[in-house]
N, C-alpha and C positions, 0 to 999 in steps of 0.2 A: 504493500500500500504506500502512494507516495505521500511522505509526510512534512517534505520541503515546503510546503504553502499553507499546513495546519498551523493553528495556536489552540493551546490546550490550556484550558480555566478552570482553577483546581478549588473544588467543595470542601468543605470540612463540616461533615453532616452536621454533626451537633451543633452547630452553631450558625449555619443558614435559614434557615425557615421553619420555626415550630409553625404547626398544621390545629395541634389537640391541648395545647395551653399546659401544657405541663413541664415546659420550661426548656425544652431539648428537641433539638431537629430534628426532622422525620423528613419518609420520601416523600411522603403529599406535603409537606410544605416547598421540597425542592420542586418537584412538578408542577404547583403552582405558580414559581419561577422562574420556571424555561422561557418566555417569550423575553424575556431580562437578556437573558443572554444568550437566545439567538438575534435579536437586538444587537446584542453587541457586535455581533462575529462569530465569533468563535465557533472552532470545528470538535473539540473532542472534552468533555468534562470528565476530570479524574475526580471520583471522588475516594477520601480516605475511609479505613476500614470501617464497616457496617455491619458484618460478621457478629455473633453471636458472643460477649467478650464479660469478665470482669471490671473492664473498664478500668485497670489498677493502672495501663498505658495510654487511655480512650483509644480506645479499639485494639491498639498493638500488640495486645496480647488475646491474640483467637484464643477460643474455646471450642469454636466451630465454623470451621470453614464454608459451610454449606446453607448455613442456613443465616437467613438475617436476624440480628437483635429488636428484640420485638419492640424497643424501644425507639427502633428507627421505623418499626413498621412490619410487616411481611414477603414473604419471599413471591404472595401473588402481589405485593404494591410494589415488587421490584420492578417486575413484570411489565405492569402498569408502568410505571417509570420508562421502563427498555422501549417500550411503545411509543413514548412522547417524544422521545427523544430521539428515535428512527423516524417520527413522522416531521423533524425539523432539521434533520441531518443532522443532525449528532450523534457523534460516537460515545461510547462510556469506555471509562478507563479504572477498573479496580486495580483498589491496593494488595498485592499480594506479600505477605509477610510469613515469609517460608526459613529466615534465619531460627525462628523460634515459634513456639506455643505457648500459652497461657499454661499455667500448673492444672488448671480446672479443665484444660482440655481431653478427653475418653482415653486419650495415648499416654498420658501422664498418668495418668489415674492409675491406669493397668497396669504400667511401671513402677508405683510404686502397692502395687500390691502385689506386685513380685515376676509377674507374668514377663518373662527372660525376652518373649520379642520384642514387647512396645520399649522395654528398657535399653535394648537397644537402639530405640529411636531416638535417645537422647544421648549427651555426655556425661559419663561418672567415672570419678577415679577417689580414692583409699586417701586419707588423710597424710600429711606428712608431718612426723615427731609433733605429733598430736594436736596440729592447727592445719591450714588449709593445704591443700595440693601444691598451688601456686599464688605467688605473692598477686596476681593480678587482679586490677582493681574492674568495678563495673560501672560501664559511664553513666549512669545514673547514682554514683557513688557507693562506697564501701565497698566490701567483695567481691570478685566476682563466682564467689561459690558459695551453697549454700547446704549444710550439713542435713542427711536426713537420719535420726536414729535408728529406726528399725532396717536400715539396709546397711547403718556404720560406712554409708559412703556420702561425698558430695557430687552435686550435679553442676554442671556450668552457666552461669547465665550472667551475658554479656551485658544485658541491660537491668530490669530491675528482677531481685529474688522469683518474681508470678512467672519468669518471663523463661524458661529454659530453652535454651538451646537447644536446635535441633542435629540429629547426629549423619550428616550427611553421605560419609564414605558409608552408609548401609543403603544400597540401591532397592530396599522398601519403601526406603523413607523417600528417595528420587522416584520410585513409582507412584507414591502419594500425592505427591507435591503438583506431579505432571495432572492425575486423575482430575484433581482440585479446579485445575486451569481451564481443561478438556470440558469439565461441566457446566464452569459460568461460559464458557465458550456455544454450550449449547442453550443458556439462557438469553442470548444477543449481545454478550461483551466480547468485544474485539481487539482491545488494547488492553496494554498492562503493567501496572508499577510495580518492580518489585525492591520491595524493603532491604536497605544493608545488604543488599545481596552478595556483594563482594568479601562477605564476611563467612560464609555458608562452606569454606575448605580451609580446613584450620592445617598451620604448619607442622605444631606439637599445641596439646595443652599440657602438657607434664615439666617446662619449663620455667624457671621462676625470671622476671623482669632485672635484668642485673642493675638497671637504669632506676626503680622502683617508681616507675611511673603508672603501666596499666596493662601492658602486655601485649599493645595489638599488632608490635610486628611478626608476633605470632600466630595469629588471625586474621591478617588482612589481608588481601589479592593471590590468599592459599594455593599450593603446587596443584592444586585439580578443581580449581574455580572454574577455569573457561571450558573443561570438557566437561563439567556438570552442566554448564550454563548450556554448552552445543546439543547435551542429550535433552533438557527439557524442553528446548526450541524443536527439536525432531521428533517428540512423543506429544505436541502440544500445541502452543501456537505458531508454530511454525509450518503446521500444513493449513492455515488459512489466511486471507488477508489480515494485517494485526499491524499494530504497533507497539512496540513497549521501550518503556526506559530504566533501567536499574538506579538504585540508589547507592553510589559508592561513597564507602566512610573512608580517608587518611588513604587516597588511592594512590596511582599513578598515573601522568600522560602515558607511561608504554601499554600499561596494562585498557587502559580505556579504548585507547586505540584498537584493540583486539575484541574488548566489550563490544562496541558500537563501530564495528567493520561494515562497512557498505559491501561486503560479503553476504552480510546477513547470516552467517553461522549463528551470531549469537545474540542480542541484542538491539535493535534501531536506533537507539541515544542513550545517553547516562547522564546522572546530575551529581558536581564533584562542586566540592566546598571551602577550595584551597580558599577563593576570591570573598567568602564568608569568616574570613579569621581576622583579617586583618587589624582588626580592632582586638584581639588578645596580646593581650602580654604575657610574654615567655612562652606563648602557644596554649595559653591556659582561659576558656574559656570566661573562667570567673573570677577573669582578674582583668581588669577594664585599661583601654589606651585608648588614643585619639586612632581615626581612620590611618594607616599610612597609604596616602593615597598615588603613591609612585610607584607600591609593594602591589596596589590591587589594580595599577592597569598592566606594569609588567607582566603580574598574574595572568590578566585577563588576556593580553596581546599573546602570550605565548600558549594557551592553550588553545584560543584562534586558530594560529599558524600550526603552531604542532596538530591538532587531529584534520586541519585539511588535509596537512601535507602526506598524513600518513590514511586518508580517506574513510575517517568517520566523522561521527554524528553529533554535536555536543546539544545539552539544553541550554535553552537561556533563562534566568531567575534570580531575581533578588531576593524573593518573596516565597517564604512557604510556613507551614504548621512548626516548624522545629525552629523557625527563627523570628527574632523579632521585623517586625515591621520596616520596611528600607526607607521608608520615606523620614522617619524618627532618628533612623540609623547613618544613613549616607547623605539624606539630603535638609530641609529647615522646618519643620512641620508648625515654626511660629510665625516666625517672619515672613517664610520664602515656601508657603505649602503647596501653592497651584505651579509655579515656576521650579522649583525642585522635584515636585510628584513628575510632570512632564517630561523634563530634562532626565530621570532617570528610565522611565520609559520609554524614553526614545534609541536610548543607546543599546537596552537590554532589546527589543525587537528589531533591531536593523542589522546586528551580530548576524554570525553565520551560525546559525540551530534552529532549536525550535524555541518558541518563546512560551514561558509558561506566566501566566495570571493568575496571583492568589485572591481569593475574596476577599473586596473590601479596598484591592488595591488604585483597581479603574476608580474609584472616589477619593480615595485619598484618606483613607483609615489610617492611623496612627497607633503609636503605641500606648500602653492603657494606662500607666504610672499609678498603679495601684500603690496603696501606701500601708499598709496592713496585711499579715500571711493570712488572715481569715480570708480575704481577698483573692488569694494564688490558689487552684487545684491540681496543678501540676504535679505529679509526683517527681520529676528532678528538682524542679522550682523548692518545693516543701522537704524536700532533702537537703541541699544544699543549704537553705537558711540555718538545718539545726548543724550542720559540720559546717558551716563557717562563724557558725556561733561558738562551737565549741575552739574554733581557734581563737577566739577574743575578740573578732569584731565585732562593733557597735551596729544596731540595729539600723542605725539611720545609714551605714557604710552599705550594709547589705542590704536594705529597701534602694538604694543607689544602685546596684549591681542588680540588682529583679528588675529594677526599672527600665535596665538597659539590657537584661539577658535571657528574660522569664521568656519561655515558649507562651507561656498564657498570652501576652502583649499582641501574638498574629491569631489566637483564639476568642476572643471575646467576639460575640455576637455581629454577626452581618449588620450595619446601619440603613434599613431601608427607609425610613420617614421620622418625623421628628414628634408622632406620637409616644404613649409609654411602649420604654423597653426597645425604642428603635426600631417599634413594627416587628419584630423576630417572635415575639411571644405577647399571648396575652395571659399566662401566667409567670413564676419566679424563671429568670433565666437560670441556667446551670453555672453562667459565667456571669460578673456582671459586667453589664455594658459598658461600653466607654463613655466616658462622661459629655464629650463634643459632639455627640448624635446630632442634638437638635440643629446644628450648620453642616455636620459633616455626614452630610447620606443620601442614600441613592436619589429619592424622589427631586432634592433641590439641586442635584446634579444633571438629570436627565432636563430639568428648565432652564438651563445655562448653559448657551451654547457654548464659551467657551470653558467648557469645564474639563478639570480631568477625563472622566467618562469617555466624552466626544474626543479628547486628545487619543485615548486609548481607539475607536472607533478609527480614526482616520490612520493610526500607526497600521493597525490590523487590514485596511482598505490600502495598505502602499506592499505588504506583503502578497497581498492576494492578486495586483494590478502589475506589479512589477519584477519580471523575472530576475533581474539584478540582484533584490533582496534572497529570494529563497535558493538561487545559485549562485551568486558571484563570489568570487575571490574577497579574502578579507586582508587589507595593505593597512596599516597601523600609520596614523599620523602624528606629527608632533607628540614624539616618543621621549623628549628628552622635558617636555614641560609638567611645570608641578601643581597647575591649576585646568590645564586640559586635556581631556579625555576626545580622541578623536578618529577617526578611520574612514578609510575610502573601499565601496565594495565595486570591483568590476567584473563585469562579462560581455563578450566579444568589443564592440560600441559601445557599451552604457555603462555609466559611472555613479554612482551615490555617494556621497560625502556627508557624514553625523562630526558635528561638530558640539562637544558637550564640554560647559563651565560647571566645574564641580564645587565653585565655593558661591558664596554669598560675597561677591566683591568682581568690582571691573578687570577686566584682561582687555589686553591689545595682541592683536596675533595677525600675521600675515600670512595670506592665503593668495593665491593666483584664482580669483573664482570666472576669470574669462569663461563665457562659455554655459556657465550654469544657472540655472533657475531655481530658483526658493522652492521646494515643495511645502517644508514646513515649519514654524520658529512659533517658539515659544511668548516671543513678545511679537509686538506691530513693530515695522517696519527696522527691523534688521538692517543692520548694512554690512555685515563679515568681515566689521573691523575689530570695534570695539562690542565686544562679549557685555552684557548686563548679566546683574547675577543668577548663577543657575541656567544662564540664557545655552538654547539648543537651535542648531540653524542644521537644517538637514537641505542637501543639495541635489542636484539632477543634471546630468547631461546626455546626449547621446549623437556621437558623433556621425 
């Protein structure tokens, strides 16, 4: 399936459209939301896990693959869903999260009531001098193992305790995984995200961190990741038209290059997170710095040029469930919200990939600055407060650090109107709303022409109009400057030039624009001297 001219607009059920007032999104309330976003454009909605779950990860820890959480609805309102959304061209893209299971999942269970196959489905190994296997921590902090007494073994889980690992060199467990795919395939899902996947062929887990950091160069881009990835592409969707993107953690350019090969053995794009750090200190999430913003175009320029040149696929994202809000993050969401929302949309859809849209972004949702942990539901979020509490920070240090790191901040409630609750519920939400609803949401966006929204509409209208965008080469412009972000895309004749001011403050830059026409700019009347702040001038030629 060609997916060079798609954009993909990614749901986060719970928090798009409560339907039955009980505070939590369901599929009739997304369904009553489709004409939104086919409105918009957009070809293919991913939405995040639905599945039947504990909700300890919202959603990431299945319990059942097969079936939906009645809390979202039924597997006949899926149905229903797959319908409305075949009847407006749209594709569905689930979440598939096959690095692990929920503990409450039927395989665990059996495992730990002793039943020797399902125990195989997972990882366990024997304590060592009477604490854990291995020093390896789990990114959702503390261990990453967790003691069971009646088997006097521990199991592995890379993310939180609920969450075990699944034990992939047992090709029951790659039969399962395949079957899983094979049958939302025959419920009308065509496309498919899979979870950390690059995580799924571990090197050793018997090895302790000599670094005492967390252990993942032992688990990550493992000696038999891509021929697992090749076998459930050939048992699954890879005998029908599909799309999918994996989620790679702490990857590689070499290794992605081979993910997302225009081979198609394995994958059609990946989403890699180098360009999402930049803002750590010492590479540590929860330890705050300013943007380096020389660090995240070089980033960005070289993973450009690297997966053309070796002929795959990248996503393009600022935005998603796991991180905070870009426009909070990278751009001014006080001063400069309509001209920084824009300017960084522009440069994310003009790249060479696919472009993905989080909800809430086409408006300009922000981050939530909750000020209170009764406030955060996040199980990392609600973790980390109490271990950096225990290291002696001040609460007001660590409401500072949630403010800028919480996953919660890209979760809180879709802003569709500036009734109660921001139109998403008309009972308690799960989350609470952002407090800037009543200016910041859909309905005063879709009455302003030039709004966010319409910027996003017309960026998705130059992908769809312009073959330059979804093939052309990507040439990296003023490489060496520390306020502009900028690139030239060509094919054969035709030329695009995105020209993007990353700070709130004037620049002068020279350009040769003989030749070219304005397609698009953030402020009125541009002249591609002097940059205003956040200002985006996107160009056109064709010889």
């Amino acid at each position: 399936m060609n997916f060079k001219d798609k954009v993909v607009y990614q749901v986060y059920p719970k928090s798009f459209q409560d339907s039955n007032g009980d505070g939590w999104g369901d599929i009739k309330g997304i369904i009553s939301r489709l004409d939104y976003l086919k409105d918009l454009g957009i070809d293919v909605i991913w939405f995040n896990p639905m599945c039947i779950s504990p909700q300890r990860d919202n959603g990431y820890d299945v319990a059942d693959y097969r079936q939906i959480d009645p809390r979202y609805g039924t597997n006949e309102d899926f149905l229903e869903l797959s319908k409305a959304c075949k009847e407006r061209n749209i594709l569905i893209m689930f979440d598939m999260v096959f690095n692990h299971t929920s503990t409450e999942h039927e395989w665990f269970k059996k495992a730990l009531a002793g039943d020797k196959k399902y125990k195989d489905y997972y990882i366990w190994r024997k304590g060592k001098n009477g604490s854990y296997p291995t020093n390896w921590q789990s990114k959702f902090g503390g261990p990453a193992w967790e003691y069971v007494p009646e088997l006097d073994e521990y199991y592995l889980h890379l993310f939180d305790k609920t969450q075990a690992d699944l034990n992939w060199d047992n090709p029951e467990v790659r039969k399962e995984c395949a079957d899983i795919v094979n049958y939302w395939i025959s419920k009308g899902v065509y496309c498919f995200r899979f979870d950390v996947v690059n995580l799924i062929s571990k090197y050793t887990v018997d090895e302790d961190d000599p670094n005492n950091f967390d252990g993942r160069q032992f688990y990550t881009d493992g000696p038999r990741v891509h021929e697992y990835l090749k076998e459930l592409n050939a048992d699954s969707f890879g005998n029908v038209e599909s799309i999918t993107v994996g989620e790679m953690s702490s990857t590689t350019l070499e290794n992605c290059a081979k993910y997302a090969n225009e081979d198609g053995k394995e994958l059609s794009m990946v989403f890699t997170f180098h360009h999402l750090k930049v803002d750590y200190k010492n590479m540590k999430k929860w330890e705050l710095q300013p943007v380096d913003f020389m660090q995240f175009k070089k980033l960005m320029n070289t993973w450009q040029t690297g997966m053309e040149e070796k002929g795959a696929w990248p996503s393009l994202f600022l935005n998603n469930h796991d991180q905070p809000r870009a426009l909070s993050r990278f751009g001014d969401d006080k001063n400069y919200p309509k001209e920084s929302a824009k300017m960084l949309a522009a440069f994310t859809h003009l790249m060479r990939g696919t472009p993905y849209i989080y909800q809430g972004e086409e408006i300009g949702m922000t981050n939530a600055y909750f000020t209170n942990i009764s406030q955060y539901k996040d199980v990392e979020s609600t973790n980390i407060f109490k271990l950096l509490k225990e290291e002696g920070k001040s609460e007001e240090e660590i409401y500072h650090i949630l403010q800028e790191r919480s996953r919660d901040n890209s979760r809180t409630p879709m802003q569709w109107d500036d009734s109660a609750n921001a139109g998403f519920t008309d009972g308690e939400p799960w989350l609470q709303v952002q407090e800037n609803y009543r200016n910041v949401n859909a309905a005063n966006a879709l009455k302003d022409e030039d709004s966010i929204y319409y910027w996003y509409k017309k960026l998705i209208g130059l992908r769809k109009g312009y073959k330059v965008v979804q093939e052309g080469k990507y040439v990296p412009l003023f490489e060496e400057d520390d306020q502009v972000l900028a690139f030239e895309r060509k094919l054969d004749k035709e030329s695009l030039v995105v020209i993007c001011n990353f700070y709130g403050k004037e620049k002068k830059i020279v350009f040769n624009a003989k030749g070219y026409e304005i397609l698009l700019s953030n402020y009125k009347d541009s002249n591609i001297v002097d940059l205003r702040p956040y200002e985006t001038i996107i160009l056109y030629k064709k010889d």
